[in-house]
Phi, psi and omega in degrees: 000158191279151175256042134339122158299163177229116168329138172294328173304314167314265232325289171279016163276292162318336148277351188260340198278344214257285187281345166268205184275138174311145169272145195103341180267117166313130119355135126230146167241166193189163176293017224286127196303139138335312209268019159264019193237136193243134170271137174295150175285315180257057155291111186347312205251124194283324207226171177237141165287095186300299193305303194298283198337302228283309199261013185253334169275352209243307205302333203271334166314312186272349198226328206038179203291106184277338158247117202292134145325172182237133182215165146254156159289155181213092178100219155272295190313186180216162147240152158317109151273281172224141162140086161248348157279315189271337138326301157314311177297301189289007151278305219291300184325345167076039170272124196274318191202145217225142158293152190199132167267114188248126178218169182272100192254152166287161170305326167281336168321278198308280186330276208319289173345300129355273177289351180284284202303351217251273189331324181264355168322153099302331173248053159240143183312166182287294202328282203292327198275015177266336190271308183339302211322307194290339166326281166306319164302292184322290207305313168256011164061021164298135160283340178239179161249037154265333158311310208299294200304317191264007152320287199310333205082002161293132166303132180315315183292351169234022120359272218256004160298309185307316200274347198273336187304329192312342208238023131257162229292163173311287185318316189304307180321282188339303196293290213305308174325320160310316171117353193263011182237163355073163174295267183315354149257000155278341139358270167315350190237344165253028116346303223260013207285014181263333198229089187311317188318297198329292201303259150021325176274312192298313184316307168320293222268324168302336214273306192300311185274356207032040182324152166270150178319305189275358158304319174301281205260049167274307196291313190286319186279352188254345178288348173195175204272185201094354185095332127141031152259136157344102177291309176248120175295131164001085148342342183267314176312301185283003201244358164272001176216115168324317192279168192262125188305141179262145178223191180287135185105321232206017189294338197283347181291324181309311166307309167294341171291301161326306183276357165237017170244354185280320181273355175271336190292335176307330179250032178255138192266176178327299192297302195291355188264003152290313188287335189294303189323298185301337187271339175316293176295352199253278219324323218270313165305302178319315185291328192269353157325299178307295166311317180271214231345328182280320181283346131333300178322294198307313179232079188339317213262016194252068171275000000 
């Protein structure tokens, strides 16, 4: 698909084009057996909230499914567009047959359709609604993710909160993915992302105190000044990236840093292309500092 840029009336023109039915083809709605519905293999949402599933089956148990899934035909068979929780309920609830809206989508159809309903969840994880993003963005062929945002009804700055979760540590993603960490307490924690200790304490101390997200980031701004960045950066952090670290201010070192690691790899032998590699990823962090430090900036008050 083209990475044109696109006007927002494209956009949603484009979003209109994406997510209704091809023309001539009908809505249809109908009951359908379970074990005839196939899960897409690249369905948006990775993990499930165990505690949400548990009460999302007993509600379909006492109620059944107050929202119809979305399916295409496959075959005799069906696949699953959107609705993989209330499939996942009305399996584990022993439910035979699920209400369903069926229409005929292209594979870019369906994909947007997904990844749209998933993104607007509330109870999908930052993790997964992070993957969404980047996701969607390829899939309507945006150019900003002020495109992005404004398909969704979101604001750019909360945009770029979501997308901004990726540049914490792995174990943190996981614990969100889980359900025990919240958006805003990865906020919060990625304040603290110049000083593995803090952070590693607040990451402690929400599990242990059971901080609320703005407790956390209450927590993140009195542990160090900045806005609750790490007033003397880590030794352990700083002594992992070679190239001279970018902060506020000092955002104009990036181009060149980029561009001289861009003319050294073509001419890099085997033996150099590990450390070329390692300044690459510390150049690739640094740009996401950069970035989550300016949307802080612009509004202290962007919580």
């Amino acid at each position: 698909m083209s990475n044109v840029g696109l006007s927002g009336i494209e956009l949603v023109a484009r979003l209109e084009a994406t997510t209704s039915p091809p023309a001539g083809v009908d809505t249809l709605f109908k009951l359908v057996p379970v074990e005839l519905i196939d899960a897409a293999a690249d369905q948006p949402r990775q993990s499930f909230n165990h505690a949400a599933l548990d009460e999302l089956t007993q509600s379909v148990w006492d109620h059944g499914i107050l929202q119809p899934l979305r399916l295409r035909p496959r075959g005799r068979r069906y696949q699953l567009v959107a609705g993989q929780r209330r499939l996942t309920a009305a399996t584990r609830a022993g439910l035979k047959v699920v209400p369903a809206v069926i229409a005929e989508l292209e594979d870019d159809q369906a994909l947007a359709q997904a990844l749209i309903e998933n993104i607007q969840r509330e109870d999908l994880n930052a993790v997964d609604r992070c993957e969404a993003l980047r996701r969607l963005r390829v899939n309507l062929g945006a150019q900003s993710w002020e495109e992005v945002g404004r398909v969704l009804g979101i604001s750019r700055r909360h945009v770029y909160h979501l997308l901004s979760i990726s540049a914490l540590p792995e174990p943190i993603q996981e614990d969100m993915r889980r359900g025990n960490l919240t958006e805003k307490h990865g906020r919060a924690l990625l304040r603290l992302r110049r000083d593995e200790e803090l952070q590693d304490d607040l990451w402690r101390r929400i599990r242990e105190e059971r901080l609320s997200g703005d407790e956390a980031l209450q927590a993140a701004t009195e542990l160090g000044p900045g806005r609750g960045q790490a007033a003397v950066e880590s030794p352990r952090s700083a002594a992992a990236v070679a190239p001279p670290r970018v902060g506020r201010g000092a955002q104009a070192d990036l181009p060149g840093a980029v561009d001289a690691l861009l003319r050294r790899l073509p001419h890099a032998t085997m033996r150099e292309i590990r450390p070329l590699k390692k300044q690459l990823e510390a150049l690739a962090e640094r740009l996401a500092e950069v970035l989550t430090d300016a949307f802080y900036e612009d509004d202290p008050r962007a919580e």
